[in-house]
C-alpha positions as CSV (number, residue, x, y, z in Angstrom):
1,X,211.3,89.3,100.8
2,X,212.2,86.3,98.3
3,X,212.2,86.9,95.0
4,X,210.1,85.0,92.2
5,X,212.2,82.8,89.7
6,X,213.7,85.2,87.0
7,X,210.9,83.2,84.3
8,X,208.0,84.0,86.6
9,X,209.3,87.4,86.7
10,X,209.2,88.2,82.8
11,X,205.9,86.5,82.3
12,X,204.5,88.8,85.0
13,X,205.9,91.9,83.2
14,X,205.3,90.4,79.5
15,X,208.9,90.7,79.0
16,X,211.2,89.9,76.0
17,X,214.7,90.0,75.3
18,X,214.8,93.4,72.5
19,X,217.2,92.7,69.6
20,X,217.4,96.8,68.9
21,X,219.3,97.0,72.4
22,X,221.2,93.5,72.2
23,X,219.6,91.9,74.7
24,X,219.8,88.1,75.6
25,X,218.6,87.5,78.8
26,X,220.3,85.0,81.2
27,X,217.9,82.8,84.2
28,X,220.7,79.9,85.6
29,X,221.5,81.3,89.1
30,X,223.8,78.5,89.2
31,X,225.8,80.3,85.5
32,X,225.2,83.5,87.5
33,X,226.5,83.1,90.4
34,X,229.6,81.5,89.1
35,X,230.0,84.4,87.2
36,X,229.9,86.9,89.9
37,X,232.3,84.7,92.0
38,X,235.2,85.4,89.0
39,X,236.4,88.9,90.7
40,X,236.5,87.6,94.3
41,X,235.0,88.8,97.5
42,X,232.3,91.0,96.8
43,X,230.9,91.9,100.2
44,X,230.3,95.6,100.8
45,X,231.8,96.4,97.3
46,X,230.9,99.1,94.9
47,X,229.4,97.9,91.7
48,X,229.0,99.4,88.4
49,X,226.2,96.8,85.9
50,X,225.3,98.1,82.6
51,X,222.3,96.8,81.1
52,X,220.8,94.5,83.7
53,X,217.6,93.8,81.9
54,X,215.1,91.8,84.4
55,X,218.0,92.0,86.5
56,X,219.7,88.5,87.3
57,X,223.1,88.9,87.5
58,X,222.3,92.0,89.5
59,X,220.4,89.6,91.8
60,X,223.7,87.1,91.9
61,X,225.7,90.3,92.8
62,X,223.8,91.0,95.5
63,X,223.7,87.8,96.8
64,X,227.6,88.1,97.1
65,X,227.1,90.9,99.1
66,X,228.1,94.0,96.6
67,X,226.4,97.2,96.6
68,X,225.3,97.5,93.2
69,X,223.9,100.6,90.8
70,X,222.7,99.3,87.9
71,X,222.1,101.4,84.2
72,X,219.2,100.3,82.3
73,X,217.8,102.5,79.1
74,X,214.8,99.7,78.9
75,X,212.1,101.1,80.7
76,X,210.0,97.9,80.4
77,X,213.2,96.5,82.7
78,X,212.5,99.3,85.6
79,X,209.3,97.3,87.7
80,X,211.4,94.3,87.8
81,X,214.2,95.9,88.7
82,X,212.3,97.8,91.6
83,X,210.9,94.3,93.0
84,X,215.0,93.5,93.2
85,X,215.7,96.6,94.9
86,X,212.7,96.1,97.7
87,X,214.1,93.1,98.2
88,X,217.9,94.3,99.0
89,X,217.1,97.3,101.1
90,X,219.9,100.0,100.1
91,X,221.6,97.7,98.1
92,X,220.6,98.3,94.7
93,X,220.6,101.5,92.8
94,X,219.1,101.8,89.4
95,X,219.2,104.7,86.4
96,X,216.8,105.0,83.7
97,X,219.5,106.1,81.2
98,X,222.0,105.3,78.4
99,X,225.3,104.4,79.9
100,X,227.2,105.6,76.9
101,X,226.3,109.4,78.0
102,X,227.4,109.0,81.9
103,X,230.4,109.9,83.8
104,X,231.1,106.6,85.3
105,X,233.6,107.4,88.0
106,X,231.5,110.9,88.6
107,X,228.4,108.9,89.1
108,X,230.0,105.9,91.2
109,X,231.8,108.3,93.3
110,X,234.1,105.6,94.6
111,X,236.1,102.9,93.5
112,X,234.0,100.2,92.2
113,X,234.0,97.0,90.3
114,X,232.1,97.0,86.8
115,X,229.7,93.7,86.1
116,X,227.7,93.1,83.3
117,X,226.8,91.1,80.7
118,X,226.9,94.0,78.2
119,X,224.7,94.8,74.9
120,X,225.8,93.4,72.2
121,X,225.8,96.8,70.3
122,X,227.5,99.0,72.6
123,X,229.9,96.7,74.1
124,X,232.8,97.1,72.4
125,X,232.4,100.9,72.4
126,X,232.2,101.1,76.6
127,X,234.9,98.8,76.4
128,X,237.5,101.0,74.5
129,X,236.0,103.6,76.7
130,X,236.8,102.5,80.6
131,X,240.5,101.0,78.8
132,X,240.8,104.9,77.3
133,X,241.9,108.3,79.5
134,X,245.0,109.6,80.5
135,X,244.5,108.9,84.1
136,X,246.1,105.6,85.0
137,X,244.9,103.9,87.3
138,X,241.5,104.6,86.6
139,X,238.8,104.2,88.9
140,X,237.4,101.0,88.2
141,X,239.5,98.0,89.9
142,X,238.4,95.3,87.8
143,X,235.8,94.6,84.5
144,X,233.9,91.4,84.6
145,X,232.1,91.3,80.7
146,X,229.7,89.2,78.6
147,X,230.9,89.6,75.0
148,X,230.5,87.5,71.6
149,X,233.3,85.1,72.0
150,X,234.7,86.8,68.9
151,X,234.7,89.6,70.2
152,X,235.9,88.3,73.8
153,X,239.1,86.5,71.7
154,X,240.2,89.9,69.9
155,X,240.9,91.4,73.2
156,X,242.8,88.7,75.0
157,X,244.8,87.9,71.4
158,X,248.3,87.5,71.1
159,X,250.5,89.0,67.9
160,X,250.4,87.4,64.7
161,X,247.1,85.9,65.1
162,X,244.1,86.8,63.4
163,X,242.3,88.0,66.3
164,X,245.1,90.3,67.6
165,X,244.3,94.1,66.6
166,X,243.5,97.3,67.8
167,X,240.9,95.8,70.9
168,X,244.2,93.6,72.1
169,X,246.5,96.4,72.3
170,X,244.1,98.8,73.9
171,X,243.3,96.2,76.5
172,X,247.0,95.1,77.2
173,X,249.3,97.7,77.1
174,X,248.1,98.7,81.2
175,X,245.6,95.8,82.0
176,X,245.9,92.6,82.5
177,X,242.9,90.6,80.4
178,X,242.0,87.0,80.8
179,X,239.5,84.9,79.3
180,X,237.7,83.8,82.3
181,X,234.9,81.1,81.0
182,X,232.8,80.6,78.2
183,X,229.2,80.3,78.0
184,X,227.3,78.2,75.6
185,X,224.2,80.1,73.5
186,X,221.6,78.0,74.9
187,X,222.3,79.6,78.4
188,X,220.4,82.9,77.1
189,X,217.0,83.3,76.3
190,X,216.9,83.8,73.2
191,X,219.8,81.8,72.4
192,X,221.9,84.2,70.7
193,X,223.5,83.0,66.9
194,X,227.5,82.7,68.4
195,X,228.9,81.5,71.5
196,X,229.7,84.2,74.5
197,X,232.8,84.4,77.0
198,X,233.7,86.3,79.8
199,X,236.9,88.2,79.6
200,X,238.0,89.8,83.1
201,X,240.1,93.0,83.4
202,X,242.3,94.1,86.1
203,X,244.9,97.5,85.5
204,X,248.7,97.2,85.9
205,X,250.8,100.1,86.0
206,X,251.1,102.3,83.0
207,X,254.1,102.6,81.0
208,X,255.3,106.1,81.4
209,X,256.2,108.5,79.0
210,X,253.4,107.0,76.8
211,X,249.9,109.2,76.0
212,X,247.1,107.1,75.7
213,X,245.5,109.3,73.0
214,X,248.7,109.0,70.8
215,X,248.4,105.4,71.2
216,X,244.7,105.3,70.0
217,X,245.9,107.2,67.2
218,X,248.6,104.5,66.3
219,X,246.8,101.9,66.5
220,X,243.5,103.1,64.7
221,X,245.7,104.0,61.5
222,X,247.8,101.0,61.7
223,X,245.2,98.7,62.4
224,X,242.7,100.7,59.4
225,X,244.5,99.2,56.9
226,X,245.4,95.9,58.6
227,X,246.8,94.4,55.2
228,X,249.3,97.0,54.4
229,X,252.5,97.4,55.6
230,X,252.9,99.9,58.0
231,X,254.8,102.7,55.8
232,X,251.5,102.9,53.7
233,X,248.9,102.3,56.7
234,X,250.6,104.8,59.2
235,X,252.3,107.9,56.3
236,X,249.3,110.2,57.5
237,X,249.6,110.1,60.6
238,X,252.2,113.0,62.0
239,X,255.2,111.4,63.8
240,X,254.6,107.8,63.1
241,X,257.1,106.9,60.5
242,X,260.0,108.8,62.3
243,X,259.0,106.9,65.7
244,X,258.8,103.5,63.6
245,X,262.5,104.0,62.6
246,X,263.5,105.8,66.1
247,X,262.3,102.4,67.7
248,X,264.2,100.0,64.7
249,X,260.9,98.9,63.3
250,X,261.1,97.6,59.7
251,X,258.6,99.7,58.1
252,X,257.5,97.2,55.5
253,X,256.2,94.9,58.7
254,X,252.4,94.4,59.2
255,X,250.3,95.6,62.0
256,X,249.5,92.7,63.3
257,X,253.3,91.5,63.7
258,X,254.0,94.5,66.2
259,X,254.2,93.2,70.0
260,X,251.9,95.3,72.7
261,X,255.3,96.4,73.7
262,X,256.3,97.6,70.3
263,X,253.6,99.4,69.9
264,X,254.4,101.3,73.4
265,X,257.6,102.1,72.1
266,X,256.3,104.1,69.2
267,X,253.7,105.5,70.8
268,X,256.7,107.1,73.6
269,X,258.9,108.1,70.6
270,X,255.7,109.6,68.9
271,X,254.6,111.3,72.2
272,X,258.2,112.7,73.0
């Protein structure tokens, strides 16, 4: 069964993109299936694709071969999203639900891959989710995401610049991001009001000794009061100040001055 262009497809369901859940919607299968081609081989491979709307880079996914269940809360999504699955025979998967209240491992089941060109208003928050947990490696083996470019810079950022913040160190400490490519506004439909880019995510091994909640902590507090020096921006928070002079850290220094790795360091000393 061939599918209908992605156009012919929202017309037919009166379709359109809903600013409430973020939505741009994105029709180049050319932009698309570059896009899934940025993890590698996807033949046979588990999937994980939040928000697919009208579902075209869950067609591009399974075009590459992947096995894909996809989480859409729009309901006016679903009928398109069934023509998809009719057309890829137990290939495609799709929830009715909010992906923010699922288990993603417990649902997946195995390890999978995550795709998506994610809500604007919910991306950031699944982000810091699948890079949070105590159990390292987690069960994903790679993120492939659509943000806001800003947002998209803040978690590939390096110290000392005015992107780097909490979002960098969260994604770097056991992950190794990357901004893969860009993509300009007038790709989407509607053209969104800033530029997009894909960052892509694979884990690397976890420091030990460190707790990932501890390091939350840290960060949320020192990075709360980015403009203070750390010996204001970090005093309420139990440990932090002993840990900063444990590890040798100047205490008048600013957040964003602190390597990834120095941050490790007093998140161990605090977790100790």
């Amino acid at each position: 069964m061939s599918l209908p262009p992605l156009r012919e497809v929202i017309a037919a369901h009166g379709l359109s993109a809903s600013k409430a859940l973020g939505q741009n919607f994105l029709f180049d299968e050319q932009l698309l299936d570059r896009i899934v081609a940025i993890p590698g081989d996807l033949t046979d491979k588990a999937v994980l694709e939040i928000g697919p709307g009208p579902g075209g880079l869950t067609r591009a996914l399974l075009r590459a071969g992947a096995r894909v269940t996809a989480i859409e809360r729009d309901s006016r999504c679903i009928p398109a999203l069934a023509e998809v699955e009719q057309a890829f025979p137990g290939k495609l998967r799709v929830l009715e639900d909010d992906a923010l209240a699922i288990d993603h491992a417990e649902l997946m089941g195995e390890p999978f891959a995550v795709a998506a060109n994610l809500p604007y208003n919910i991306g950031t928050l699944l982000f810091t989710r699948w890079m949070g947990g105590e159990q390292w490696p987690p069960r994903w083996t790679s993120l492939t995401l659509m943000f806001q470019q800003e947002v998209a810079q803040r978690i590939v950022a390096r110290p000392g610049t005015s992107a780097y913040g909490r979002l960098a160190v969260l994604a770097q400490w056991r992950a190794l991001p990357k901004l893969a490519m860009k993509v300009h506004r007038s790709a989407f439909t509607p053209p969104p009001k800033v530029m997009s880019a894909i960052v892509h995510v694979v884990p690397k091994e976890a420091p030990e000794g460190v707790s990932a909640r501890t390091l939350e902590k840290l960060t949320e507090a020192a990075f709360g009061q980015r403009r203070k020096m750390l010996r204001q921006s970090l005093k309420g928070l139990p440990g932090a100040l002993d840990a900063l002079e444990a590890c040798g850290i100047d205490p008048t220094r600013r957040a964003e001055t602190l390597s990834v790795d120095e941050f490790v360091a007093v998140a161990r000393a605090m977790t100790a």
